[in-house]
N, C-alpha and C positions, 0 to 999 in steps of 0.2 A: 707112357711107354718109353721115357729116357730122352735124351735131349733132342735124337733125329726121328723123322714121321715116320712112322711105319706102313709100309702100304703092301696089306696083306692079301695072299694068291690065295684066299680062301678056303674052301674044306680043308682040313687035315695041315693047315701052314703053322711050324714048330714055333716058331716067333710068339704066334698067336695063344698058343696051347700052353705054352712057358710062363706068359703073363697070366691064364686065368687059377695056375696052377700054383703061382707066388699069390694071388690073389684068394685062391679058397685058404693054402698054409697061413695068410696073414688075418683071417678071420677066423681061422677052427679055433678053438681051445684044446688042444693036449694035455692028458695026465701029466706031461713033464712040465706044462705050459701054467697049468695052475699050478701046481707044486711051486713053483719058483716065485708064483705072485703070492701065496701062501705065505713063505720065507721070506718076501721081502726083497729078493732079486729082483722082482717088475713091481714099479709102480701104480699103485690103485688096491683093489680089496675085489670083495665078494659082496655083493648086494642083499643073497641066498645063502640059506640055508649049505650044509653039505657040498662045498665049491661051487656053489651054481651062482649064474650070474655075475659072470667073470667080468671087471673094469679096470682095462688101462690105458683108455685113451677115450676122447667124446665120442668115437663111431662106439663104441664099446657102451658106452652112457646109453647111445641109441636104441644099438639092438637090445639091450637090456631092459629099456623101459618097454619097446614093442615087444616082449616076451612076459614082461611082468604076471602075464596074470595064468600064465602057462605054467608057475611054479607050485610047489609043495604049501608055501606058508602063505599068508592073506596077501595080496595082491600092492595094497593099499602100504604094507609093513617093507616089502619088495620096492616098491616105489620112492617110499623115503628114505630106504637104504643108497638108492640108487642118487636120490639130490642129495645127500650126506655127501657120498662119494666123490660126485660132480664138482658142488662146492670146496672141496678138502684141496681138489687138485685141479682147480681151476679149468674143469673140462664143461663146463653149462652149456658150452655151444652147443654139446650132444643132445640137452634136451629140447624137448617139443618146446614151439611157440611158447605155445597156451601155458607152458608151466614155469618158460622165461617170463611171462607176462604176470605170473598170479605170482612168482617169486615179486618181481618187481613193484607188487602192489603191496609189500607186505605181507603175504599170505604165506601157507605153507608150502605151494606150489603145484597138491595133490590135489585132481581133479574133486568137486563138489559131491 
């Protein structure tokens, strides 16, 4: 919450409601939000089909693998879109253990 502690008076304190509020705008994705990563203005890509599956950072890498299978197209196609991605732009910290470890082993990284 910035360099001094914030010590919050509870229900309804503006401080508080400020920061979950930069925090939901920095996780949503907007039609202006893809659009830009589309073009090229943010870096990373689309994992999915249709804009979905938006990546420009490893929390991005994350919630994207934990939604993988919530998509239109095979789950599995979703997934290695998503360690393309990762790799391209050096975000792997996003991914799961399990798929740093099976990369690591030389594998493809998608679960068995």
């Amino acid at each position: 919450m910035g360099m001094k502690e914030h010590k919050c008076k509870g229900a309804g304190c503006p401080i508080c409601a400020n920061e979950k509020q930069k925090e939901t705008e920095y996780r949503e994705w907007s039609a202006k939000k893809r659009e830009k990563l589309e073009e090229g203005g943010v870096k990373g890509s689309f994992a999915g089909p249709d804009k979905t599956f938006p990546i420009s950072s490893p929390e991005d890498v994350a919630a994207a693998w934990s939604s993988a299978g919530r998509g239109k197209q095979d789950p599995r196609v979703t997934m290695r879109n998503i360690i393309r991605i990762a790799k391209e732009n050096n975000w792997e910290s996003g991914l799961p253990d399990s798929v740093k470890q099976r990369l690591a082993a030389g594998e493809s990284g998608l679960p068995g």
